[in-house]
C-alpha positions in Angstrom: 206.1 198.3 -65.3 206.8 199.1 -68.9 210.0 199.5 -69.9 212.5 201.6 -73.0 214.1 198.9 -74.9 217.0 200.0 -77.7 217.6 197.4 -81.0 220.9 198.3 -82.4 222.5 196.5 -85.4 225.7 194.6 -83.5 227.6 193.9 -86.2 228.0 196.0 -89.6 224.1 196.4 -90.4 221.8 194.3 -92.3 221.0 192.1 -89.3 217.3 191.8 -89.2 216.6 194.3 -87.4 213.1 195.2 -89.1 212.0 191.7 -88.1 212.6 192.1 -84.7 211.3 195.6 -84.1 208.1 194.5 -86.0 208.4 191.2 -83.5 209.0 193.5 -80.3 206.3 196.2 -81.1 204.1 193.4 -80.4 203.8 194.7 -76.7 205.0 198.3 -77.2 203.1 201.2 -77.5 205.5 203.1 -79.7 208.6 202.8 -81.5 211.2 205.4 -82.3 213.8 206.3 -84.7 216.8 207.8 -83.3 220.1 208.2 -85.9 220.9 207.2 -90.0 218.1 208.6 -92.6 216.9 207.0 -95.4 220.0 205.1 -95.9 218.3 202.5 -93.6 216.8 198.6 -95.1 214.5 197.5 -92.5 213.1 194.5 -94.4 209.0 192.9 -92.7 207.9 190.2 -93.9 204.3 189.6 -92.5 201.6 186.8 -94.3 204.1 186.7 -97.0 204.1 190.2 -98.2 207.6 192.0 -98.2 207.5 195.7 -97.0 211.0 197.5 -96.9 211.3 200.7 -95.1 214.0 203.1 -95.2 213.0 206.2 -92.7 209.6 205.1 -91.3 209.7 203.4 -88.0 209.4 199.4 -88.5 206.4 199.4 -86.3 204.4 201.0 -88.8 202.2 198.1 -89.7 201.2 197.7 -86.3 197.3 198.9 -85.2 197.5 201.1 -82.3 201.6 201.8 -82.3 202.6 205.1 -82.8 205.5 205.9 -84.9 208.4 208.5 -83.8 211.3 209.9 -85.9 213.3 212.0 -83.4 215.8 214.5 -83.9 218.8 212.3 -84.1 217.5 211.4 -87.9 218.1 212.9 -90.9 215.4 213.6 -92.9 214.5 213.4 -96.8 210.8 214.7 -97.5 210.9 213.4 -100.8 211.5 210.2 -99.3 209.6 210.6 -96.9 206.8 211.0 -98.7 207.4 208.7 -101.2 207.6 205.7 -98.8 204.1 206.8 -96.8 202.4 206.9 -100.3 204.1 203.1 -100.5 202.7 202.4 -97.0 199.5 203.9 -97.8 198.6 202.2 -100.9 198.5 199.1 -98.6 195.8 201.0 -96.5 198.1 201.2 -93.7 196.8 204.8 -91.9 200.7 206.9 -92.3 199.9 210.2 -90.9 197.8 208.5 -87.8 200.7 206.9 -86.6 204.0 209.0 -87.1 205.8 212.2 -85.5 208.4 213.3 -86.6 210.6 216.1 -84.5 210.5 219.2 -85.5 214.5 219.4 -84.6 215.2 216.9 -87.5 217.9 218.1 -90.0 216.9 218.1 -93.6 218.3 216.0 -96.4 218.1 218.4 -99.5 219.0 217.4 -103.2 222.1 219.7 -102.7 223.3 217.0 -100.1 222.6 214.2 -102.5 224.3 216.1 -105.1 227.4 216.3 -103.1 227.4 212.8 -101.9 227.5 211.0 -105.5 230.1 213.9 -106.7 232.2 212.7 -103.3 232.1 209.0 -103.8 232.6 209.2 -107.7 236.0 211.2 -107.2 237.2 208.8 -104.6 237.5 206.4 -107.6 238.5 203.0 -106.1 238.7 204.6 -102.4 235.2 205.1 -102.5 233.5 204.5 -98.9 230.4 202.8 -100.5 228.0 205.0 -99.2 224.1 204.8 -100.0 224.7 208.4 -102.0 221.4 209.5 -100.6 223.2 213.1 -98.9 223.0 211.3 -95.4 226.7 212.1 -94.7 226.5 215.7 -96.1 223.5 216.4 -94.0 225.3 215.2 -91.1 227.9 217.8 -91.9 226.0 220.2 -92.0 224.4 220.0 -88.8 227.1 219.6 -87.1 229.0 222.8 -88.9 225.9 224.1 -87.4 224.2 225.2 -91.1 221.7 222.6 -90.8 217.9 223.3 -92.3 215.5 222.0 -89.7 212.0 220.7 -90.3 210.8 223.8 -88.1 212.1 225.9 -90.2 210.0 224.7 -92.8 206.7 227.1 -91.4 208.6 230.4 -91.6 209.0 230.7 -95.7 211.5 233.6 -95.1 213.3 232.2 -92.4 213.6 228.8 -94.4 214.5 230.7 -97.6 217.3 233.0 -95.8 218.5 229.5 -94.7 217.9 227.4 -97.4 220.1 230.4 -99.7 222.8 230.3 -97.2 223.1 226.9 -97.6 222.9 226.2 -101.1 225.4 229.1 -101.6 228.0 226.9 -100.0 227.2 223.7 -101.7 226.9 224.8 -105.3 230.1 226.8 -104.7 231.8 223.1 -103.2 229.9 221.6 -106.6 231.0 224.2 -109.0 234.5 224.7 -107.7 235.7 221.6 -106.3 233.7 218.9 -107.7 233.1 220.5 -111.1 229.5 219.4 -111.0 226.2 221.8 -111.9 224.9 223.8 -109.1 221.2 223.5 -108.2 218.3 226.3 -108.4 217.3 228.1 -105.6 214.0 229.0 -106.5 213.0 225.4 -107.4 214.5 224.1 -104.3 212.3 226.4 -102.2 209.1 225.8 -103.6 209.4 222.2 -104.0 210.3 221.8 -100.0 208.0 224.5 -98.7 205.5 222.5 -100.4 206.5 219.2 -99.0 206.7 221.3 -95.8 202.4 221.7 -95.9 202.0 218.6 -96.4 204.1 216.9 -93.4 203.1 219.7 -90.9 200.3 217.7 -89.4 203.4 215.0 -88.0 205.2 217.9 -86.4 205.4 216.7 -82.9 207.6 217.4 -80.0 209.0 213.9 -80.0 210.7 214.2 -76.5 207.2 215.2 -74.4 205.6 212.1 -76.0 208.1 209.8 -75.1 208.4 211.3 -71.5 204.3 210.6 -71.3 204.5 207.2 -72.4 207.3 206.9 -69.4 205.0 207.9 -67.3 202.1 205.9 -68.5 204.6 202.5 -67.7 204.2 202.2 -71.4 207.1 199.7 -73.5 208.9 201.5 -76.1 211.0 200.2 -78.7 214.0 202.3 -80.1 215.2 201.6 -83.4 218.8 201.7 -84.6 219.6 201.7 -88.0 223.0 200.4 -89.5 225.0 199.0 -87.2 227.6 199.1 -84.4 230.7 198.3 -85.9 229.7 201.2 -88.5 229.0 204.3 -85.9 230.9 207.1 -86.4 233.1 207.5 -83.2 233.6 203.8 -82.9 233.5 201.6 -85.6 236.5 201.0 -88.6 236.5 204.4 -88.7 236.4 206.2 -91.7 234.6 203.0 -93.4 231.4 203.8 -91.3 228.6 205.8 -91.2 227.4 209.5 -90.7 225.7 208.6 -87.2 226.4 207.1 -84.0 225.2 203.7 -84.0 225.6 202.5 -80.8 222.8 202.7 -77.8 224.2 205.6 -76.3 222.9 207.7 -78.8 219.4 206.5 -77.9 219.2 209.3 -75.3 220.8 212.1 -77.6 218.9 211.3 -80.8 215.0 211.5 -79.1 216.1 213.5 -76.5 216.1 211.7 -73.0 218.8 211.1 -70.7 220.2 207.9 -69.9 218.0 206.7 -67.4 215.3 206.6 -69.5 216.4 203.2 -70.7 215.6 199.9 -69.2 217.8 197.1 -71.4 219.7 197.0 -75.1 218.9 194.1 -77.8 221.9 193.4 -79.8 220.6 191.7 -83.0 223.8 189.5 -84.5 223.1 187.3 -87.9 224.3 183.9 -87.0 227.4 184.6 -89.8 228.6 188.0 -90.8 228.0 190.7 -93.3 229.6 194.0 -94.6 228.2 196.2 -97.7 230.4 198.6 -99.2 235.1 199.2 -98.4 236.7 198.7 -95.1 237.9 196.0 -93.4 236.6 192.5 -93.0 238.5 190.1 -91.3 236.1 186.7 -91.8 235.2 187.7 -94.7 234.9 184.4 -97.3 235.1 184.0 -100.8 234.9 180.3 -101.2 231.9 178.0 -101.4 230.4 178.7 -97.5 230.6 182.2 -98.7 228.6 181.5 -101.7 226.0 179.5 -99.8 225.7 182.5 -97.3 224.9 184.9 -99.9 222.7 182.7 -102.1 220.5 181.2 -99.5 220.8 184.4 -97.0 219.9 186.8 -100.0 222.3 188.8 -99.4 221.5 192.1 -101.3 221.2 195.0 -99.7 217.2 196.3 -99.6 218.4 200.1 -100.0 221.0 199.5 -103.4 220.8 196.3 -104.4 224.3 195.5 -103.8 225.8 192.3 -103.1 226.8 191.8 -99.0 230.6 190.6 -98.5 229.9 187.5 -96.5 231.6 185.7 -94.0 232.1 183.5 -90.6 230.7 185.3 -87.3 233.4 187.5 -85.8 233.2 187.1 -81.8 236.0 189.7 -81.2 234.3 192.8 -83.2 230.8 191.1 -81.7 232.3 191.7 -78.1 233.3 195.1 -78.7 230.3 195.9 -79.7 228.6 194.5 -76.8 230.7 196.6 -74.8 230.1 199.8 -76.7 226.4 199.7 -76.5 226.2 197.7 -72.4 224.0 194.9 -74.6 222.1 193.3 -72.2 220.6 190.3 -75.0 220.8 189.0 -78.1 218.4 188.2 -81.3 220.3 185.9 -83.5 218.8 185.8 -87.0 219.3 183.8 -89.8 220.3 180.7 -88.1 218.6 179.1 -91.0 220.5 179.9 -93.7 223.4 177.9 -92.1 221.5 174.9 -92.6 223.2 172.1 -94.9 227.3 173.2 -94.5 229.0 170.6 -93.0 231.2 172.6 -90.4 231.3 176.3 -89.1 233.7 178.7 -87.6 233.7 181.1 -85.2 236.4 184.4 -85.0 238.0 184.3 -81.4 240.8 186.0 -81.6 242.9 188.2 -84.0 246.9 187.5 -84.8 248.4 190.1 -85.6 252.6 190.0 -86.2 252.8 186.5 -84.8 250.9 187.1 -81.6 247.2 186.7 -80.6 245.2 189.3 -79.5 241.2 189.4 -78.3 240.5 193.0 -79.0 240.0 194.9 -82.2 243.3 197.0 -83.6 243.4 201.1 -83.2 243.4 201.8 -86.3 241.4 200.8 -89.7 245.0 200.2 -91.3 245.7 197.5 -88.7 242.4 196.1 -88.7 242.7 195.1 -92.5 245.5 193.4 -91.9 244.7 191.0 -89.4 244.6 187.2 -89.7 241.3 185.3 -87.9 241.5 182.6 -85.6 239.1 180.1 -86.1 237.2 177.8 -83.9 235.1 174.9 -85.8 232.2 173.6 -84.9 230.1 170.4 -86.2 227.3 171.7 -88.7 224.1 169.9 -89.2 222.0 168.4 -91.9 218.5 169.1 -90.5 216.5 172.0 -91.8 215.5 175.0 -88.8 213.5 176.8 -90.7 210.3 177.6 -89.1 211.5 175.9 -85.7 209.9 177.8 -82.9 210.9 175.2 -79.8 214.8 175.4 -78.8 214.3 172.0 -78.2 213.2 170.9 -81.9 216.7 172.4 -83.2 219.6 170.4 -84.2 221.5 169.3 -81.7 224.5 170.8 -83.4 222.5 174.2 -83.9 222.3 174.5 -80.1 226.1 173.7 -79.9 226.6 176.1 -82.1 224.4 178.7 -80.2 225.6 178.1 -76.7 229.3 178.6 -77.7 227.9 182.1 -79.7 226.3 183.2 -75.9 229.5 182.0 -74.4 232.1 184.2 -76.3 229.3 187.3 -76.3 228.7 186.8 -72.5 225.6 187.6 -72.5 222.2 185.9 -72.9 220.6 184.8 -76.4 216.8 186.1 -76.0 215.5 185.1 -79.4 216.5 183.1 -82.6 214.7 183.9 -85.7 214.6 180.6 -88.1 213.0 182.3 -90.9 211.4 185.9 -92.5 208.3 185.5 -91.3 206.9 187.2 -87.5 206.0 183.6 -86.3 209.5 182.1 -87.2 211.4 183.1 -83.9 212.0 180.8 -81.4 211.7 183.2 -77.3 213.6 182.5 -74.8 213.5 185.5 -72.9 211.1 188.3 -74.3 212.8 191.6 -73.7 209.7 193.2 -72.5 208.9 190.2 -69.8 205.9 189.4 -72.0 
């Protein structure tokens, strides 16, 4: 019987999931998209090529998988396009394998506009977005202005829209901002002609994925970002534009809660963070340095460097809890090769006393103090290790104490970039 598995990101993004949706897709028939935009960094590394992809489903460069954006996602044509022409010019066959729904907002360069004017006059209290309009276009759908890809194949619908919209944003550029409005006339032509040429993907997203049910086909939904950055429930307002968490699965592609048959947390054996908000483990001494120079931690999308830090097992719960995780992928158990020791967040203390659960608000959560638990490290090299047996047996240590404090199973470890560097212990699918 096939089954509708959800990755999510469960810590604050940049996880691997790419890897490990590549990895799953394996023995799926499809994949789909289901929050974020183009504001995603899904990084594959397959016969030593590196392919990132911001909007395009990470099971892309998979023969006979078809690719599904549903209406959960944001959309940028330009970017869009821009990363099939990428794909293409690798002869991977774009426009045989993706759909996108035709109930995706659009991302328009009004929204972009408005994003970089926000973050610049925030100053020093910038959120440290991507400033690529997803949070503007997010606004805008739910203020219930939005410009939908279907509107796209009515050119006066789309341009009654489209002038509505662009009304209200040069006006919030002009007047508020002080930055130069954009043309209407340009705008249209530029995304009615985008418009021709995605029409062909135009799919209802939802009937295909309720034929695949019933076909027992495996399905792979992708997160982007993760759960400690979703909207509703992560260090709220240093987050993203989306919900993040499972639950939006359902919402984002359009099927109800049933649909879904288990939830892959994905958790990078230390932690990460790019861009403000708080970051209780974070490190800024020489296990910090290590994590960041032999992790390569850079963000695929802008280049910036990742805060780095110990793993936290409080936020980690929480966001096992958030999303009813049912296993975990731990990546990047190699780069932890070589330090001597490691620690592990169990608890907060906050005034004196120790707590297990996350504060209530962002305020309280920067000012928390971690308590540590250490563990041995180990010498030996993991890279490539495929066996749980051939780890260190202080690697193993480390990992059994990781599924203990998440209380739930570890189902993979990735030891490397590579799709052949993961060690299975339980394949999500049953395969």
């Amino acid at each position: 019987m096939g089954k509708f598995v959800v990755v999510i990101g469960a810590q604050w993004g940049d996880e691997g999931k790419g890897k490990v949706v590549d990895l799953l897709t394996e023995h799926a028939a499809a994949v789909a998209r289901f929050q974020g935009g183009h504001n995603a960094g899904h990084t594959l590394v397959i016969g030593g090529r590196r392919t990132v992809l911001s909007l395009i489903p990470s099971g892309i460069l998979r023969e006979g998988v078809r690719c599904l954006i549903g209406n959960g996602v944001v959309v940028s044509l330009e970017a869009l396009l821009s990363e099939s022409r990428m794909l293409m010019e690798q002869g991977v066959p774009v426009f045989e394998r993706l759909s996108i729904s035709p109930h995706c907002p659009l991302i328009l360069p009004s929204h972009v506009r408005l994003d970089e004017a926000r973050e610049q006059a925030r100053g020093a209290n910038a959120i440290g977005t991507t400033r690529r309009g997803i949070g503007p276009a997010y606004e805008d759908k739910v203020a219930r202005r939005a410009v939908r890809v279907a509107d796209l194949f009515d050119r006066e619908r789309f341009a009654t829209k489209l002038g509505e919209q662009l009304d209200f944003h040069n006006f919030v550029l002009q007047h508020y901002y002080r930055a130069p409005a954009l043309d209407f006339r340009q705008t249209l032509e530029a995304q009615l002609a985008m418009g021709e040429q995605i029409a062909p993907l135009v799919t209802d997203v939802t009937r295909v994925l309720h034929e695949l049910r019933a076909t027992d086909a495996n399905v792979v939904f992708e997160g982007a970002q993760g759960a400690m950055l979703d909207v509703d429930l992560g260090t709220y307002p240093f987050v993203t534009s989306s919900n993040t968490t499972a639950g939006f699965a359902g919402t984002g592609t359009g099927l109800g809660p049933r649909a879904f048959d288990g939830v892959v947390g994905v958790v990078k054996a230390y932690t990460t963070r790019v861009g403000a908000g708080p970051f209780p483990t974070e490190l800024s001494d020489e296990y910090g340095e290590h994590m960041s120079r032999v992790g390569h931690e850079f963000g695929s999308v802008t280049g910036r460097r990742r805060r780095c830090g110990w793993l936290d097992a409080v936020a980690l719960e929480r966001s096992i809890v958030h999303s009813s995780v049912s296993g975990l992928i731990i990546t990047k158990l190699d780069v932890l090769d070589g330090l001597d020791r490691l620690s592990v967040c169990v608890g907060y203390r906050v005034q004196g006393a120790v707590t297990h659960e996350p504060p209530m608000s962002v305020e309280a959560y920067a000012g928390v103090e971690p308590v540590y638990e250490e563990l041995p490290g180990w010498r030996e090299s993991t890279v490539g290790v495929t066996a749980y047996g051939s780890l260190p047996h202080n690697a193993r240590r480390y990992l059994e104490r990781l599924e203990s404090l998440a209380g739930v199973p570890i189902d993979m470890i990735s030891t490397g970039p590579e799709r052949e560097q993961t060690i299975v212990l339980r394949h999500p699918f049953g395969a």
